[in-house]
N, C-alpha and C positions, 0 to 999 in steps of 0.2 A: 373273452376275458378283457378289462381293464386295461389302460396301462398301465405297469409300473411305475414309472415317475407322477403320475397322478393319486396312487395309494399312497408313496412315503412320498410325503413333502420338505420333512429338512432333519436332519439327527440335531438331538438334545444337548447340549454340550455344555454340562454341571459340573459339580464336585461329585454328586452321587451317581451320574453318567462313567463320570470317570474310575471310581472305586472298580464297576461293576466290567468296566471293559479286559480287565485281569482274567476274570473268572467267564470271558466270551459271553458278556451279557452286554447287549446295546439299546438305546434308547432313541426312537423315531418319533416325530408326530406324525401321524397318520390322518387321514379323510376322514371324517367321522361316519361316515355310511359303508366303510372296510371294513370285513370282518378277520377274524383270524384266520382262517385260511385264507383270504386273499393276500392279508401279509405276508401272510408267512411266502407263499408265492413268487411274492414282489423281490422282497429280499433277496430269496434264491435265484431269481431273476437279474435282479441287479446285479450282485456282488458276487455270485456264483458260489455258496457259502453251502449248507447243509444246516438249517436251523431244527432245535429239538422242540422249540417252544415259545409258542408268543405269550405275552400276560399283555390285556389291555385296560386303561380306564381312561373315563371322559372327566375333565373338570368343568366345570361352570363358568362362565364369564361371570367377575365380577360387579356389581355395582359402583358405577362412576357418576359422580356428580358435580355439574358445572354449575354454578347460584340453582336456581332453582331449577334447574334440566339435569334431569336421570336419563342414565341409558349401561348397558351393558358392555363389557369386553368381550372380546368372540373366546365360545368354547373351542376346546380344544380336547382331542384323542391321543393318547400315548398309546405309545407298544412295547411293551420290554421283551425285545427278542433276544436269547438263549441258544446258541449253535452248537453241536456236535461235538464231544471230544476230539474226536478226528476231524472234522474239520478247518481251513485253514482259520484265519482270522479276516476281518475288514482291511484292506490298506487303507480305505480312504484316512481310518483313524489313529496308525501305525504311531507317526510321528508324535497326537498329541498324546496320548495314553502314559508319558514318561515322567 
């Protein structure tokens, strides 16, 4: 198995991040070569949480242009992971969720 901290790389931390940490839904970016079971894994792993559900998608890097140099921003994989009723919550994100 992977490690851990090499699957989630850093949580999301939005307005729509935040809506959803009420309702024990969190937002990672993830390795883009994870699959949902691996995350889902990691999590549990980490946090020692009980997740019921990953959702994931990849964006695109956009198009960036310097005078005439094109080049791309790096893609990127989210995971909207979902945990357990019974389950506890994240501390990491205790404090901001308020």
């Amino acid at each position: 198995m992977k490690n851990p901290h090499d699957i989630i790389l850093r949580p999301v931390l939005t307005e729509k991040a935040y809506d959803g940490m009420a309702d024990k839904r969190y937002v990672f970016e993830v390795a883009i070569g994870a699959n949902k079971i691996e995350i889902k894994q990691a999590v549990e792993a980490v946090f020692g949480v009980k997740v019921e559900s990953v959702n994931t998608l990849r964006t695109l890097g956009k198009i960036k242009r310097q005078g005439r140099y094109s080049g791309r921003t790096p893609e990127i994989k989210k995971a909207y992971v979902t945990l357990k009723k019974d389950s506890k919550s994240i501390e990491f994100f205790e404090g901001m969720a308020q």
